[in-house]
N, C-alpha and C positions, 0 to 999 in steps of 0.2 A: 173658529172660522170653519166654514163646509162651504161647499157645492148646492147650490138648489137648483132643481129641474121646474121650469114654467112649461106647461104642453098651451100649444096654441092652434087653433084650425085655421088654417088661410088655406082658401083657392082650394079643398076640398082634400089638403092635404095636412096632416098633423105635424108642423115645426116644435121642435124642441129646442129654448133659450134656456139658456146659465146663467148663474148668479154665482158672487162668493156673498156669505151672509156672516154675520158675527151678533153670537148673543153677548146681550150687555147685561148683567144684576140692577134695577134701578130703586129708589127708596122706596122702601114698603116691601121689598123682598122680589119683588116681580123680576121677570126675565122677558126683555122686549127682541126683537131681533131688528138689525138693522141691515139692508143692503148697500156693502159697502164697494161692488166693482159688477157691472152687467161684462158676461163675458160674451153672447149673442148663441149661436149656434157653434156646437161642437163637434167633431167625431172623436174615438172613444179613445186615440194618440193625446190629441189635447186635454182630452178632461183626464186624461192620467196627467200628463205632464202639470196640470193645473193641482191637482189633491198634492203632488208631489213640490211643488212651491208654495202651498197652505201649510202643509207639514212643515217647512224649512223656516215659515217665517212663525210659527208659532212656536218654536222655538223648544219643538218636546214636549210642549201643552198638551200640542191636539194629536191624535193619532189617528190613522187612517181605517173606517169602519167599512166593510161590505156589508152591506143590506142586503143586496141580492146578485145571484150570479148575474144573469139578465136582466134588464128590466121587460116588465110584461107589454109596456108599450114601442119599446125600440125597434125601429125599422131594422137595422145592421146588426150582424154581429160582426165580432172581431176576425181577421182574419186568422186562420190556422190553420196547418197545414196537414187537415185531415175531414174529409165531410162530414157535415154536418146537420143532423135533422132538425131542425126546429119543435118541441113537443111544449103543448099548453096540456098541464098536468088537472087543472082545474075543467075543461072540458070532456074529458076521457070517462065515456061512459062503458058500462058492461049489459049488453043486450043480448038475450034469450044464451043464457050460458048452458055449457054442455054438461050434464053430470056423469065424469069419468069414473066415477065410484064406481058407479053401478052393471057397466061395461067388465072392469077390474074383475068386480065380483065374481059376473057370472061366468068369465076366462078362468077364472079360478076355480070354480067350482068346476066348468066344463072340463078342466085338467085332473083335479083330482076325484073325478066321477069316473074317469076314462071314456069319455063320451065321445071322443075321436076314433078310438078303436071298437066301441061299440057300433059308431054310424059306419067306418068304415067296410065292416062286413055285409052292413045290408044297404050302400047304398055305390050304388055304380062309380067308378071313377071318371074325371071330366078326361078330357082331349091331354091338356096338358100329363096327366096322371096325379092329379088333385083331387082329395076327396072336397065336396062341392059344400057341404054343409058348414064346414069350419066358418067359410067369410059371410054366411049368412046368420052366423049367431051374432054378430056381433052388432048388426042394427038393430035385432030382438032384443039385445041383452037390455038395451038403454029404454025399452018400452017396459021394464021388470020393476 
């Protein structure tokens, strides 16, 4: 015996009904399923409490399977007592990505060139007392 989710649209809103179901072996090998109790609309107290009286009356048959942490269509999650983001892992694109190698690189190089103490002698100091060139290498560097 399991749990089955029916989704359903009413009114422009998607309801979720329960079932308990029980597969039966019938002649010829076959495995047919029958709905054996509609439980209606659940929150996620009850349908625990419901896998937890499938398990008791199966008697160590059935054991209790997660599919999935969330389901990808449930409005709620459970309550817990820490916030919570919501992320759809299947949507999560990567657009115009940054190539930090090449920034890396040329910091690198800049350092072991000595190119800070080279610019430094011929190139004025700002306001602050910053030589001027360092932060401007570094949107060059990713154009390399």
């Amino acid at each position: 015996m399991f749990l089955r989710a029916k989704t359903r649209r009413k009114d422009g809103k998607d309801h979720r009904y329960w079932s308990v179901v029980e597969n039966r072996r019938v002649k010829g090998g076959r495995v047919v399923q029958r709905q054996l109790l509609h439980l209606g609309e659940l929150n996620d107290g009850q349908r625990a409490g419901w896998v937890r009286t499938i398990e008791e009356l199966a008697g160590g048959r059935a054991r209790a399977r997660q599919m999935a942490l969330f389901a990808d269509d449930s409005p709620e999650l459970p309550e817990l007592s820490c916030a919570v983001v919501r992320v759809r892992l299947s949507e999560i694109t990567l657009r115009r990505p940054r190539q930090w190698g090449a920034c890396w690189l040329a910091l690198h190089l800049w350092e072991q060139l000595r190119l800070d103490e080279f610019w430094r002698e011929r190139l004025p100091a700002s306001r602050k007392g910053l030589v001027r060139m360092l932060p401007s290498c570094v949107p060059l560097a990713d154009k390399l």
